[in-house]
N, C-alpha and C positions, 0 to 999 in steps of 0.2 A: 776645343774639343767638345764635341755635345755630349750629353748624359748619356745618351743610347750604344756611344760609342765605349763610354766608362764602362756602363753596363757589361756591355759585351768581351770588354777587356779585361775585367773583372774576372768575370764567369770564365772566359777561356784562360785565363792564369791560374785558377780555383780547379779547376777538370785536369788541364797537362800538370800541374802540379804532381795532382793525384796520382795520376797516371805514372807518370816520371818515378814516385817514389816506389810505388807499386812495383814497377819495370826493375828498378834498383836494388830494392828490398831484396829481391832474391838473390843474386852473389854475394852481399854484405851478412845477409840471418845467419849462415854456419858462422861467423866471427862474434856473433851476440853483443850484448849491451853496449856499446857505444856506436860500432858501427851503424846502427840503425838510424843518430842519429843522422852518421855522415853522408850517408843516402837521401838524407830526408833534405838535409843544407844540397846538397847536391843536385839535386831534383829540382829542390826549388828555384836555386841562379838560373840554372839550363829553360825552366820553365818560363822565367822573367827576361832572360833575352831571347827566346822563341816567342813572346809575346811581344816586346816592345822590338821584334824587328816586325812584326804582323803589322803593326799599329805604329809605323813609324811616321807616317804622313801625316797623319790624325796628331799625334804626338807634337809635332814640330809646328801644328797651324796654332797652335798661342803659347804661351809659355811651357816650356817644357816642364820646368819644375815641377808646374802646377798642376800639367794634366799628369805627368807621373805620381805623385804626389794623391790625387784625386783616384785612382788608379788601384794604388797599395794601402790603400787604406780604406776600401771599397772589401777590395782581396784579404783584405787582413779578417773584416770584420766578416767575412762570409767563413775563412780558415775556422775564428772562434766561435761562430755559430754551430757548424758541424763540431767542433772538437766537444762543444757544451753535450750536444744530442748523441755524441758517442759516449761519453762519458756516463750521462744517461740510463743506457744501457745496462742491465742487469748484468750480463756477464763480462764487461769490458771489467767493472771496479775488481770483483775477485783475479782478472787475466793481467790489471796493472799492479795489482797488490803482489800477488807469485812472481812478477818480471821483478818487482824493488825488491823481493826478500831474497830473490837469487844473485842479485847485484848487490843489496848493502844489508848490513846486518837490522834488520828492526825490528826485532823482536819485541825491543821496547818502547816503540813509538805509541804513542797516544795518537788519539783523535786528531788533535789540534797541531801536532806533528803533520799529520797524513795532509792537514787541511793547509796546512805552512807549504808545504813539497808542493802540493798540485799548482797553489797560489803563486809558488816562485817557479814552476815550470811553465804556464799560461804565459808568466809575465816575460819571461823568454825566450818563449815560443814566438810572442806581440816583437819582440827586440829583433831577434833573427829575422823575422816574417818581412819586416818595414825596412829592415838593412840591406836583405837580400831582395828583396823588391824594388826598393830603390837603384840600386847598384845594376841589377839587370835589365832593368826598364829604359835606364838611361843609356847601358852599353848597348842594349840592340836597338835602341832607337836611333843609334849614333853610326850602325851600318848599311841599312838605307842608304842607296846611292843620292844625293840629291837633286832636286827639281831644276830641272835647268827652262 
């Protein structure tokens, strides 16, 4: 699989992603905090085998692993790019702090709290992102009729 192709696989895994959560977001928001995530896991499987059935040819001309592999971890590092530049963001920090006080009590958190939470939610965001990346890349790759 050439780079051009990663690239591209990449970036349209990263966009339908978006898209997909976007699209899902809205029947999930009246049910609040957790559902949102389930929209977002949701999004993104759907996202990763509408991607690796696109890219199934490409996929299957050298190792599969590897261009999957090559792939989600392309997509992962562009997901934590944006999530850095949103976070960023002046008014995202006050819109994530009101989401966590209305889901958990933390009245008493510190700094170093707030920095604990974000650091273990990135790192699981990285976890899901590579899992479901993986998983999907390889099942829609895997429906491709193949080359006769």
């Amino acid at each position: 699989m050439k780079f051009s192709d990663v690239i591209m696989a990449a970036a349209l895994l990263f966009v339908v992603t978006l898209l997909l959560d976007a699209f899902l977001f809205v029947p999930f928001a009246p049910l609040k905090n957790y559902m949102t995530l389930a929209a977002s896991v949701i999004g993104g499987l759907i996202a990763s085998i509408i991607v690796g059935y696109l890219f199934a040819v490409q996929i299957r001309e050298e190792s599969r692993l590897r261009a999957v592999g090559s792939i989600v971890l392309l997509a992962v590092a562009g997901v934590m790019i944006f999530f850095v530049g949103w976070s960023a963001n002046p008014l995202a920090s006050p819109a994530m702090k009101d989401t966590m006080q209305s889901i958990f009590s933390t009245s008493g958190w510190t700094d170093y709290d707030w920095y604990a939470y974000t650091a273990l939610v990135t790192a699981l965001d990285i976890i899901i992102g590579v899992v479901l990346g993986f998983v999907g890349l390889f099942v829609g790759s895997m429906l491709k009729p193949k080359k006769t």
